[in-house]
mmCIF file as gemmi writes it, N, C-alpha and C atoms, coordinates in Angstrom:
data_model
loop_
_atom_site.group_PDB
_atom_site.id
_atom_site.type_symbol
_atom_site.label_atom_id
_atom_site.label_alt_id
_atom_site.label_comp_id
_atom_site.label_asym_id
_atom_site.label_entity_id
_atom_site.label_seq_id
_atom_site.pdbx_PDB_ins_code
_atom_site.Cartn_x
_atom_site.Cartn_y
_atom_site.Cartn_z
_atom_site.occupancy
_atom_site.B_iso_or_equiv
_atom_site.pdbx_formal_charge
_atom_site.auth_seq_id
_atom_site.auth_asym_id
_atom_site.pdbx_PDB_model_num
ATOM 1 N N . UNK Axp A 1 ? 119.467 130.286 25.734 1 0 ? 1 A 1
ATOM 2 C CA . UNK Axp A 1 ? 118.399 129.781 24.89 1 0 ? 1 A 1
ATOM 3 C C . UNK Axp A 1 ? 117.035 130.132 25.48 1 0 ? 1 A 1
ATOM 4 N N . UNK Axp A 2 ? 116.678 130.355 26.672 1 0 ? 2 A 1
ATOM 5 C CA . UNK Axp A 2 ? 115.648 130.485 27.248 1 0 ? 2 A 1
ATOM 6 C C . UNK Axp A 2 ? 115.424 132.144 26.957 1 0 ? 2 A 1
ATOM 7 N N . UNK Axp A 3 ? 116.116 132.716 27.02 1 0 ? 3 A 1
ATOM 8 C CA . UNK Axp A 3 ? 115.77 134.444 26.785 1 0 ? 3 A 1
ATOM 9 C C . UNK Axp A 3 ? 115.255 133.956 25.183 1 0 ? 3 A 1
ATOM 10 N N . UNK Axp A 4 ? 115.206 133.458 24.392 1 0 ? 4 A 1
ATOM 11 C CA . UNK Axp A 4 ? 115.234 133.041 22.63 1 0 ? 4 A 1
ATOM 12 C C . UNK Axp A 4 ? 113.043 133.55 23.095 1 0 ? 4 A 1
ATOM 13 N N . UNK Axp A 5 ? 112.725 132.498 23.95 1 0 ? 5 A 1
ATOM 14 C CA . UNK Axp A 5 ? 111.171 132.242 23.841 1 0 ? 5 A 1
ATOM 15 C C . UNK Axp A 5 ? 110.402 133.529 24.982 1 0 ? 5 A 1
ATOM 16 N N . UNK Axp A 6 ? 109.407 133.913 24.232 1 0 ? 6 A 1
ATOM 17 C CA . UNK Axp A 6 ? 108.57 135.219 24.606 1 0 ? 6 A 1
ATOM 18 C C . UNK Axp A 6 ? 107.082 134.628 24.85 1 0 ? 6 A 1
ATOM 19 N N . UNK Axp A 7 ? 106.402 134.814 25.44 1 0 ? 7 A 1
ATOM 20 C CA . UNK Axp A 7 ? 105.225 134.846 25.629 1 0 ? 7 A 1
ATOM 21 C C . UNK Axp A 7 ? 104.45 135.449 23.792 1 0 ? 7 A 1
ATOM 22 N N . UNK Axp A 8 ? 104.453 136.187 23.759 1 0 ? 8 A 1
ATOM 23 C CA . UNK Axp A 8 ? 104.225 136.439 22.643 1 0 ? 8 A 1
ATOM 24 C C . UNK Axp A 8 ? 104.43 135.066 21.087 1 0 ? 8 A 1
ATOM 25 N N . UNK Axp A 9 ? 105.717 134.852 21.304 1 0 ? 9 A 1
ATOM 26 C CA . UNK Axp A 9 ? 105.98 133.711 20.771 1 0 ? 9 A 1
ATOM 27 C C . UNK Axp A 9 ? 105.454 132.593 20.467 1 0 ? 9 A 1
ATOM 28 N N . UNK Axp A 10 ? 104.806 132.18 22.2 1 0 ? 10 A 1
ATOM 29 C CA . UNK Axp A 10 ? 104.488 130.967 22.556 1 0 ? 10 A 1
ATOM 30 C C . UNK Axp A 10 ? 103.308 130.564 22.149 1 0 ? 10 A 1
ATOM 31 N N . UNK Axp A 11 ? 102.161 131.988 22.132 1 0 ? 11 A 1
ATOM 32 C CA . UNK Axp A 11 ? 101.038 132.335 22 1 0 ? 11 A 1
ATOM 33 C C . UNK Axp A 11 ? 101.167 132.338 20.345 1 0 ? 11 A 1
ATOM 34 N N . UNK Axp A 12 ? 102.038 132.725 19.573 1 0 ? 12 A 1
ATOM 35 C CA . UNK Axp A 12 ? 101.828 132.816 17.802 1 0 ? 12 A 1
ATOM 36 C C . UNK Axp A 12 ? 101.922 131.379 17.567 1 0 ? 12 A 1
ATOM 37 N N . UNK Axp A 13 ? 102.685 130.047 18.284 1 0 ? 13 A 1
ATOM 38 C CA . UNK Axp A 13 ? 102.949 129.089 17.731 1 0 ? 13 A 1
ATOM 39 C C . UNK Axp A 13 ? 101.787 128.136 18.174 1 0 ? 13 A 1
ATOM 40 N N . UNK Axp A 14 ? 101.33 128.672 19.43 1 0 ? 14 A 1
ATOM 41 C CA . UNK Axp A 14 ? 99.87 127.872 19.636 1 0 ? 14 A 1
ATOM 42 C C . UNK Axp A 14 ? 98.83 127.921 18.715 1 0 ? 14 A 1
ATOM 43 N N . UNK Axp A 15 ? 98.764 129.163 18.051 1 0 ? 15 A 1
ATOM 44 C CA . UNK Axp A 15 ? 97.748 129.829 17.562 1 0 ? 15 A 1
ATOM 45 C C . UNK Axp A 15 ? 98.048 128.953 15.525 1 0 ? 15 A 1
ATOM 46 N N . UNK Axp A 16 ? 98.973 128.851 15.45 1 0 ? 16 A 1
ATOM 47 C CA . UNK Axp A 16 ? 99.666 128 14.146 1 0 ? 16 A 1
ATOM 48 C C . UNK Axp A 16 ? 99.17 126.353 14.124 1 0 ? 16 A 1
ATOM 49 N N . UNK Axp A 17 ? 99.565 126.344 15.49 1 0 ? 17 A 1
ATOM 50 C CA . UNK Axp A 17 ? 99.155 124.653 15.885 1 0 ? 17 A 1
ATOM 51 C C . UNK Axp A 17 ? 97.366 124.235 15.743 1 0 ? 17 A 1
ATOM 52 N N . UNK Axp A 18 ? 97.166 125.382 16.288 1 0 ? 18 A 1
ATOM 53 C CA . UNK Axp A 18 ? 95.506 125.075 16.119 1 0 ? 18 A 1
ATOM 54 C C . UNK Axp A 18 ? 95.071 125.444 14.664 1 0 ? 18 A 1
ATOM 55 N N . UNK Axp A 19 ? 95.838 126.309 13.706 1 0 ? 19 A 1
ATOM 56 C CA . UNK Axp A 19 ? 95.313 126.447 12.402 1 0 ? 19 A 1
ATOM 57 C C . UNK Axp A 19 ? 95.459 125.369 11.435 1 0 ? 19 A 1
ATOM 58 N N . UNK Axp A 20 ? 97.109 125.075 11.564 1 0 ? 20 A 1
ATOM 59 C CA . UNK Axp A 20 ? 97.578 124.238 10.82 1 0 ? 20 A 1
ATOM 60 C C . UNK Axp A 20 ? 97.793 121.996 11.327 1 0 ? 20 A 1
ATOM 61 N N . UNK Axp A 21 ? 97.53 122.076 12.656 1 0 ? 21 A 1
ATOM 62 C CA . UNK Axp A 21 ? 97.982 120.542 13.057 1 0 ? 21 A 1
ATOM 63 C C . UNK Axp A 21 ? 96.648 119.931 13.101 1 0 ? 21 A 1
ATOM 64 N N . UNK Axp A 22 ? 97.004 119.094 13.174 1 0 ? 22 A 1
ATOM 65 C CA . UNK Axp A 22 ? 95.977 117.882 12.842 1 0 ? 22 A 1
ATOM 66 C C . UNK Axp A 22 ? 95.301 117.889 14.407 1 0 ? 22 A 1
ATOM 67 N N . UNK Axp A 23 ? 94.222 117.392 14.44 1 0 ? 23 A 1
ATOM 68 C CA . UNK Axp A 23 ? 93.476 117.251 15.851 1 0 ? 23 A 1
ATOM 69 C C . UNK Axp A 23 ? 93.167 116.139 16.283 1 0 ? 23 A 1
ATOM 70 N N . UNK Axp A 24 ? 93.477 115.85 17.232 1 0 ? 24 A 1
ATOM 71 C CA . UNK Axp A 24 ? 93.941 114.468 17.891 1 0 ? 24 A 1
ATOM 72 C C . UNK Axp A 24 ? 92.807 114.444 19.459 1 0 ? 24 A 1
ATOM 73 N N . UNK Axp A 25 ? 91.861 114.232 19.267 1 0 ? 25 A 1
ATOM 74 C CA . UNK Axp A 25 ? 91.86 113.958 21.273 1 0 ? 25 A 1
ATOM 75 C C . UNK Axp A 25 ? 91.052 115.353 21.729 1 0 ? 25 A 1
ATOM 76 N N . UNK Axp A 26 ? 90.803 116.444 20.937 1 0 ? 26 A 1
ATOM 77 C CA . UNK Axp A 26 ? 90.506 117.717 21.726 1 0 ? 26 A 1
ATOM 78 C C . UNK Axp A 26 ? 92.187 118.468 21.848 1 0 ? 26 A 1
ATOM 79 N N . UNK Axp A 27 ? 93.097 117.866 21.048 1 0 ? 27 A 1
ATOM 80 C CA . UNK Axp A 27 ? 94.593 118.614 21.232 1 0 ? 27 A 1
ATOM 81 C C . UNK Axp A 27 ? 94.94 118.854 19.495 1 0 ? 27 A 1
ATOM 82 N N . UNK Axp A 28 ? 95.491 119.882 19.095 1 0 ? 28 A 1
ATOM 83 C CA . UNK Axp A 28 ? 96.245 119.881 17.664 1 0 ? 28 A 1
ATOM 84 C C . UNK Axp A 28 ? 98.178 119.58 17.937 1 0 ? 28 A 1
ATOM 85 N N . UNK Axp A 29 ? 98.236 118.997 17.099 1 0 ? 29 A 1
ATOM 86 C CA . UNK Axp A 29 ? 99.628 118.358 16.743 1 0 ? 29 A 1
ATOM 87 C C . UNK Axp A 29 ? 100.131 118.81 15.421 1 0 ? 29 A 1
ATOM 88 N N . UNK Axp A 30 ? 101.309 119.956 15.105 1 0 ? 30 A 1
ATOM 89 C CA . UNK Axp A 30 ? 101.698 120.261 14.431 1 0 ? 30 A 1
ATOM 90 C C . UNK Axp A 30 ? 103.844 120.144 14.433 1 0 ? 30 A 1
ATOM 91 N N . UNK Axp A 31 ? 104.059 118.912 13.253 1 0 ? 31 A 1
ATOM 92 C CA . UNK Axp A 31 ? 105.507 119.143 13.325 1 0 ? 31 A 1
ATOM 93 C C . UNK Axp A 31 ? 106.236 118.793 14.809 1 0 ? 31 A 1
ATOM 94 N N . UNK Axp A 32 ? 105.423 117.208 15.507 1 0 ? 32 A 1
ATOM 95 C CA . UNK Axp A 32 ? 105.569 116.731 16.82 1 0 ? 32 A 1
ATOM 96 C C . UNK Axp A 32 ? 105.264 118.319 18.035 1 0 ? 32 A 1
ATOM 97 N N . UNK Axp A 33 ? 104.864 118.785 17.687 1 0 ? 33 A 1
ATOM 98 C CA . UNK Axp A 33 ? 104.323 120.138 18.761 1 0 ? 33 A 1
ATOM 99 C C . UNK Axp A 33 ? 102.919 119.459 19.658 1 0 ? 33 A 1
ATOM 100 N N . UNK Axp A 34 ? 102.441 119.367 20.578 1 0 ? 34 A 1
ATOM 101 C CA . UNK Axp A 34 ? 100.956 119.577 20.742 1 0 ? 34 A 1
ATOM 102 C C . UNK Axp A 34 ? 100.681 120.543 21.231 1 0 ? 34 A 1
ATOM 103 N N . UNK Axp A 35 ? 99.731 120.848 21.521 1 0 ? 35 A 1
ATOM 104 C CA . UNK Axp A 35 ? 99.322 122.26 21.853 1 0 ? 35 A 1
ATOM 105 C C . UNK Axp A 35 ? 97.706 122.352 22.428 1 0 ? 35 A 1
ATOM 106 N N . UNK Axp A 36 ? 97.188 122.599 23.514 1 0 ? 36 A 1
ATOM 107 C CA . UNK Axp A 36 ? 96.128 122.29 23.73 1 0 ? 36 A 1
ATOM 108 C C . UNK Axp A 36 ? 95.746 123.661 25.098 1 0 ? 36 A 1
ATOM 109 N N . UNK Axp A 37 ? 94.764 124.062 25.536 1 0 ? 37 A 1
ATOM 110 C CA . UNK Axp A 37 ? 94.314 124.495 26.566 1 0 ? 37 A 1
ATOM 111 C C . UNK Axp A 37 ? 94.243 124.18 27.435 1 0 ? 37 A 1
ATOM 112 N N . UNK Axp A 38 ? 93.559 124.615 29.092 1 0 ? 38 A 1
ATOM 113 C CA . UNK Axp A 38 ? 92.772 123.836 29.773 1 0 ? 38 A 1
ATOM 114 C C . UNK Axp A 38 ? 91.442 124.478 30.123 1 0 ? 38 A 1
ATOM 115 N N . UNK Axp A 39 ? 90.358 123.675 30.572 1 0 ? 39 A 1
ATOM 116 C CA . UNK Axp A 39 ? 89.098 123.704 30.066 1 0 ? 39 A 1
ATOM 117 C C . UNK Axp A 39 ? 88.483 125.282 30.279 1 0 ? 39 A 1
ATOM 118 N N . UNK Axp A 40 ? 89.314 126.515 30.48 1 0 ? 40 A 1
ATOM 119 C CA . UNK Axp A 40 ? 88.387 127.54 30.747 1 0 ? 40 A 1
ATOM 120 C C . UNK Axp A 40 ? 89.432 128.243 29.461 1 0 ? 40 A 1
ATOM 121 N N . UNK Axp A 41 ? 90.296 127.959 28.883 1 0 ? 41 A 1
ATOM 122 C CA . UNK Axp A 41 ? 91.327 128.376 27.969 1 0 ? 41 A 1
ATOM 123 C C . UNK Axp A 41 ? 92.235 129.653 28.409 1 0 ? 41 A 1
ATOM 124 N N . UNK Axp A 42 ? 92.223 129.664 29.7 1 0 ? 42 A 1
ATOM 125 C CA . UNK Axp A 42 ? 93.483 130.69 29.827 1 0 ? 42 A 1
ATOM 126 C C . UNK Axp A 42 ? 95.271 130.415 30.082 1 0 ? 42 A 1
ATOM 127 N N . UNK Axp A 43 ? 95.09 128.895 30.089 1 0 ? 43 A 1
ATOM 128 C CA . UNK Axp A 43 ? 96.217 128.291 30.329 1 0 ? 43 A 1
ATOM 129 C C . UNK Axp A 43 ? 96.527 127.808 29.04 1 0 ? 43 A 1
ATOM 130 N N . UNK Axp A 44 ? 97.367 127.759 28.349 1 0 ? 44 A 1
ATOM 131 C CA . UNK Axp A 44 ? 98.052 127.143 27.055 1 0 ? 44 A 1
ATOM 132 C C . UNK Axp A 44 ? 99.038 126.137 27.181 1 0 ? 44 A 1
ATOM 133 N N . UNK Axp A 45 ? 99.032 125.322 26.809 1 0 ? 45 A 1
ATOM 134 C CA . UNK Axp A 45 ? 99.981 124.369 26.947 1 0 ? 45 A 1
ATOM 135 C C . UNK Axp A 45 ? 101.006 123.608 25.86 1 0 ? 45 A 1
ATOM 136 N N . UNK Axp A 46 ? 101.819 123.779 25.462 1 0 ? 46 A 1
ATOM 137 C CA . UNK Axp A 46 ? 102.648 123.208 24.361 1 0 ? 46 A 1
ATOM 138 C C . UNK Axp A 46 ? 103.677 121.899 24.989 1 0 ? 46 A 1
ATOM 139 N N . UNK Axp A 47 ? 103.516 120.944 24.062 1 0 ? 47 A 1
ATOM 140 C CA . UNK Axp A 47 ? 104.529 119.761 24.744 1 0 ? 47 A 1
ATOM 141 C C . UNK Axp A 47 ? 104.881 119.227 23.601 1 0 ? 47 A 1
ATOM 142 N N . UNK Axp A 48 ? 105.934 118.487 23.481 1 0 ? 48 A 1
ATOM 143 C CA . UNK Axp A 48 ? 106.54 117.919 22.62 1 0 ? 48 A 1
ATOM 144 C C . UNK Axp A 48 ? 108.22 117.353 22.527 1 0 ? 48 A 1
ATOM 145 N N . UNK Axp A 49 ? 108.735 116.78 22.075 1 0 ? 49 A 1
ATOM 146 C CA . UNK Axp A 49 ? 110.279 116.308 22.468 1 0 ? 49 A 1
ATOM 147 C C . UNK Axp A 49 ? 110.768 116.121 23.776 1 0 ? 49 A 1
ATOM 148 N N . UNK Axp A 50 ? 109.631 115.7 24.989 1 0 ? 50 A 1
ATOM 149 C CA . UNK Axp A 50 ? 110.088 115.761 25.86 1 0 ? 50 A 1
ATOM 150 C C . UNK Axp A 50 ? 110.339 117.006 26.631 1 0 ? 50 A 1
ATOM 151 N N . UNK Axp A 51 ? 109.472 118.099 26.104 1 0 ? 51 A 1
ATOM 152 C CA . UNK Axp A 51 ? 109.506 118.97 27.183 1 0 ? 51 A 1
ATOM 153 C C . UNK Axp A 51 ? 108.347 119.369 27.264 1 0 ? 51 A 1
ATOM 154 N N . UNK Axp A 52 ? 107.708 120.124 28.415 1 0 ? 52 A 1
ATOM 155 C CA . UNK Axp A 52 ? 106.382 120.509 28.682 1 0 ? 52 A 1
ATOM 156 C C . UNK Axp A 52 ? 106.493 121.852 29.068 1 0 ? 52 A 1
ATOM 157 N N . UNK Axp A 53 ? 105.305 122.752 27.985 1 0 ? 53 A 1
ATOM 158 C CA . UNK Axp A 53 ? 105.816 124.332 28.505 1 0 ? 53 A 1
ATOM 159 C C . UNK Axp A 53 ? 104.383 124.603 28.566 1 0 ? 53 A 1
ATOM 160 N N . UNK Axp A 54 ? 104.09 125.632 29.684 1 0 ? 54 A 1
ATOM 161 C CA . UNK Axp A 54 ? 102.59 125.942 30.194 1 0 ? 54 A 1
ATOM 162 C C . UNK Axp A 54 ? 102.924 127.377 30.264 1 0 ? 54 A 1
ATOM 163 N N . UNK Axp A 55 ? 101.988 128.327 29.48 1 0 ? 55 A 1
ATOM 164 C CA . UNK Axp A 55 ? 101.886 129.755 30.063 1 0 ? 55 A 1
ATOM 165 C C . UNK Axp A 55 ? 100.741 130.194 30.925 1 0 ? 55 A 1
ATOM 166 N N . UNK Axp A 56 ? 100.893 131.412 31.602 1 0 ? 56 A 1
ATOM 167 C CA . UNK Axp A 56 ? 100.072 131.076 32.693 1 0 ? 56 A 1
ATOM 168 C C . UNK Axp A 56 ? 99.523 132.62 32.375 1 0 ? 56 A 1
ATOM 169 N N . UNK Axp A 57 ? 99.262 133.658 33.611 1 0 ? 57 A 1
ATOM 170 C CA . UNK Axp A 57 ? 98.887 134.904 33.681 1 0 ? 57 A 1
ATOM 171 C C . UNK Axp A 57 ? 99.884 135.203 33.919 1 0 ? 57 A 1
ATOM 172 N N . UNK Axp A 58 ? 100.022 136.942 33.043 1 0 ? 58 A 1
ATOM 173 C CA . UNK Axp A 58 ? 100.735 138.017 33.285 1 0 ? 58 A 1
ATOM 174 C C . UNK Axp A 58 ? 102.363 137.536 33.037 1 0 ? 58 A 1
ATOM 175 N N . UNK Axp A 59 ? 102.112 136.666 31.396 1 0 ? 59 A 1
ATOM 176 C CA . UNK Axp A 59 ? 103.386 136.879 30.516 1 0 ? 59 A 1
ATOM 177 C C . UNK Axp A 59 ? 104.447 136.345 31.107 1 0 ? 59 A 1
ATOM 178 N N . UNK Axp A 60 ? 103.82 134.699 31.871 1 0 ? 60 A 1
ATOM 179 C CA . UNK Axp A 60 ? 104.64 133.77 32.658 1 0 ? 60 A 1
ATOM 180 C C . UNK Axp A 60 ? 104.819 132.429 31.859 1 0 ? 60 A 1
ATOM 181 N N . UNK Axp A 61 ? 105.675 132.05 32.257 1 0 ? 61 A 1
ATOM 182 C CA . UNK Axp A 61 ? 105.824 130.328 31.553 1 0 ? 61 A 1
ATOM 183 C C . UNK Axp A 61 ? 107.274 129.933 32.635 1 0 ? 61 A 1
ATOM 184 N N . UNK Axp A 62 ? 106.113 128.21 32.741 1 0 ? 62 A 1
ATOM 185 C CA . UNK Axp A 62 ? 106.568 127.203 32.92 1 0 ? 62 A 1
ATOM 186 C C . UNK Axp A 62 ? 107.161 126.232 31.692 1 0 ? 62 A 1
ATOM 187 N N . UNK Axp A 63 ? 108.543 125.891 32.361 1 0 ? 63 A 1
ATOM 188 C CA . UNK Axp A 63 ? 108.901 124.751 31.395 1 0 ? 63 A 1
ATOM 189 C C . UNK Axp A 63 ? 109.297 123.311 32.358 1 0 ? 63 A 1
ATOM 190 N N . UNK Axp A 64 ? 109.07 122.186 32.196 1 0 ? 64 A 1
ATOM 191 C CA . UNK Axp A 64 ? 109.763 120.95 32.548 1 0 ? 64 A 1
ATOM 192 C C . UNK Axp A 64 ? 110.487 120.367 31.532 1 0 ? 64 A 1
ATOM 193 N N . UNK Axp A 65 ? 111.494 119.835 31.377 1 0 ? 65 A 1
ATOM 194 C CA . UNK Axp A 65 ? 112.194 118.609 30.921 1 0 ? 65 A 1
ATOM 195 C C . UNK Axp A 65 ? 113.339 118.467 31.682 1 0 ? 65 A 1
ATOM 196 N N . UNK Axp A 66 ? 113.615 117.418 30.63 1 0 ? 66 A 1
ATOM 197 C CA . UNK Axp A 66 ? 114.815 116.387 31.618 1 0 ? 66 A 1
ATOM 198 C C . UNK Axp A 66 ? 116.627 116.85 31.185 1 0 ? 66 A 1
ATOM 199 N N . UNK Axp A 67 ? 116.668 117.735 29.751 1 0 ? 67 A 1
ATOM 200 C CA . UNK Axp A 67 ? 117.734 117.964 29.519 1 0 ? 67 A 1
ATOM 201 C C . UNK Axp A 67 ? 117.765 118.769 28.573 1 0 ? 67 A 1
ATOM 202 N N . UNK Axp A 68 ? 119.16 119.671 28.613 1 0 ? 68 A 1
ATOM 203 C CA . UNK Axp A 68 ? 119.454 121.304 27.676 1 0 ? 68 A 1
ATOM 204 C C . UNK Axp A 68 ? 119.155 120.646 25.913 1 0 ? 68 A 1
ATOM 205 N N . UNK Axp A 69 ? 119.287 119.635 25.719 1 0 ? 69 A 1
ATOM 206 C CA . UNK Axp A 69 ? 119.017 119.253 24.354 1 0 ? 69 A 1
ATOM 207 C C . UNK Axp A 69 ? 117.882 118.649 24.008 1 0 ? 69 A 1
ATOM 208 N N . UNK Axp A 70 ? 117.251 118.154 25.173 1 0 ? 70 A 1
ATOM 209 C CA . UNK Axp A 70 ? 115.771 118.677 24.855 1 0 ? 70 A 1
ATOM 210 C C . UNK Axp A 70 ? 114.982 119.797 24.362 1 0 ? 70 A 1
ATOM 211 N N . UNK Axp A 71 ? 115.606 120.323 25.723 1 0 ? 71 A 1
ATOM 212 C CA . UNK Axp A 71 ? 114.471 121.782 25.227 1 0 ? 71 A 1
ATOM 213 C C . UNK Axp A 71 ? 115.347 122.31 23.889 1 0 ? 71 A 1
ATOM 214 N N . UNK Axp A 72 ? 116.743 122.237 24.168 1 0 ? 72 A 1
ATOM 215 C CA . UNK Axp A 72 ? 117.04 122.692 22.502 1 0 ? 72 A 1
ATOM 216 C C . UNK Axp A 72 ? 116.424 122.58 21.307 1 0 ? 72 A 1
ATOM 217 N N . UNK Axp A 73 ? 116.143 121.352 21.094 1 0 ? 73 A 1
ATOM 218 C CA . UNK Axp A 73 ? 115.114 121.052 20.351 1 0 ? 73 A 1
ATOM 219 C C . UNK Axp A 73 ? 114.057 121.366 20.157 1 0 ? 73 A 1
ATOM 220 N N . UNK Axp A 74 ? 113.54 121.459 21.523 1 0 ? 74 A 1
ATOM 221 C CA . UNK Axp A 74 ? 111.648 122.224 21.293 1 0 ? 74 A 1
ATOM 222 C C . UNK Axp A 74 ? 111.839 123.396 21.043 1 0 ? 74 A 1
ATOM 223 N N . UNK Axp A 75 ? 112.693 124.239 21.218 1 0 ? 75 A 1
ATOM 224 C CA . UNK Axp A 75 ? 112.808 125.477 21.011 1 0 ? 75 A 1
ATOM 225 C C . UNK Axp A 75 ? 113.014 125.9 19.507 1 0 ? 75 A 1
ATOM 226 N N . UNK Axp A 76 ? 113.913 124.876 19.076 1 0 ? 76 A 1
ATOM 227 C CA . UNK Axp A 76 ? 114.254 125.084 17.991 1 0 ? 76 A 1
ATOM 228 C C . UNK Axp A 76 ? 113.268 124.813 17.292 1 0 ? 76 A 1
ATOM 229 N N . UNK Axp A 77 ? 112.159 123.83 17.092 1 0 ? 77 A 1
ATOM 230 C CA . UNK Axp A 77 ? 110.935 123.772 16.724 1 0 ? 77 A 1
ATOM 231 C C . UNK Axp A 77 ? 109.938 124.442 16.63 1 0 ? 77 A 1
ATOM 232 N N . UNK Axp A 78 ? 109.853 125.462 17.923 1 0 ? 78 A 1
ATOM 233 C CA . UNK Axp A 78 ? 108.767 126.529 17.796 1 0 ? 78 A 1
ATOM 234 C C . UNK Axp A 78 ? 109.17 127.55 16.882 1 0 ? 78 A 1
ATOM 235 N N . UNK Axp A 79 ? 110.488 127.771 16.755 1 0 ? 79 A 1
ATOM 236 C CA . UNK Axp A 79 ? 110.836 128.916 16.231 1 0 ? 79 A 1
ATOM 237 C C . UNK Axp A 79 ? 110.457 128.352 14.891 1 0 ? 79 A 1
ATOM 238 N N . UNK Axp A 80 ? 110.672 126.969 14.354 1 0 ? 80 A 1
ATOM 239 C CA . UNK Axp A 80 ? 110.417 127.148 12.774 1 0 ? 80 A 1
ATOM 240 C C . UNK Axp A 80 ? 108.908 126.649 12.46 1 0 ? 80 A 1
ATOM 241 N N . UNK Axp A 81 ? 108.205 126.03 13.582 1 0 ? 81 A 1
ATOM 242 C CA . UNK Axp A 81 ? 106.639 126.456 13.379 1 0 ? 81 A 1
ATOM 243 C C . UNK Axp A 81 ? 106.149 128.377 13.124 1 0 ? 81 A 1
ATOM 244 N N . UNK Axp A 82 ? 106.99 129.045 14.332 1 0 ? 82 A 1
ATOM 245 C CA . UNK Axp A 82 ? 106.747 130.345 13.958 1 0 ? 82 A 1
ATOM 246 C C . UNK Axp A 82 ? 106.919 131.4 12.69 1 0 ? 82 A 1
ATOM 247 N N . UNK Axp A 83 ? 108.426 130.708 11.849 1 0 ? 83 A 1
ATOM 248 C CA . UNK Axp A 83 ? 108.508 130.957 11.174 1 0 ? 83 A 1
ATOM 249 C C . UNK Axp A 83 ? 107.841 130.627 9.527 1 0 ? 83 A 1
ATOM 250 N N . UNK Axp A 84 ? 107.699 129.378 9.663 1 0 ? 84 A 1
ATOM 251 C CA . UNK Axp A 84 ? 107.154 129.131 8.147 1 0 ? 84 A 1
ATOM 252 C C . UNK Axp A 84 ? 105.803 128.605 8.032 1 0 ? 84 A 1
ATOM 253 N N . UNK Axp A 85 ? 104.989 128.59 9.538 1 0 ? 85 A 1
ATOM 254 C CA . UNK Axp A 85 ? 103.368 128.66 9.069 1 0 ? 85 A 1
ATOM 255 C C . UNK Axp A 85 ? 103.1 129.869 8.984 1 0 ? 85 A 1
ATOM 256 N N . UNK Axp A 86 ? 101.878 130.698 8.553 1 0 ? 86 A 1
ATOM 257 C CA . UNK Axp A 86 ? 100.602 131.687 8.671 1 0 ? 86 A 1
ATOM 258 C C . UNK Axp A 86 ? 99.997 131.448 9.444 1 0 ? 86 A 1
């Protein structure tokens, strides 16, 4: 499941979150996703269902959670943010 998510990916569903989710705090929330920067914007950050995924430089990502059906879930989420927003 982890080969499933691309940098590329991560970056189209951030980019969805900030078009389409609601803005909360200085963060957009789309479809339990958040999605937010940090303050110089080269770090991206997506969290949601209990997992926390950070991309970094040079087409890297961090993930934390606590279990495979977690992230199953978030994963499975980005993919259909990716798929059925613009």
């Amino acid at each position: 499941m982890k080969d499933d998510l691309s940098v590329r990916m991560i970056l189209s569903v951030f980019e969805k979150i900030q078009d389409h989710g609601e803005h909360e705090e200085g963060r957009h929330v789309l479809e339990g996703v958040t999605g937010f920067t940090d303050h110089d914007g080269y770090t991206v950050f997506l969290e949601g269902y209990n997992v926390k995924l950070r991309t970094g430089f040079h087409n890297t990502y961090h993930l934390d959670y606590d279990s495979e059906r977690a992230f199953e879930n978030f994963v499975k989420k980005l993919k259909y943010i990716d798929q059925n927003y613009d």
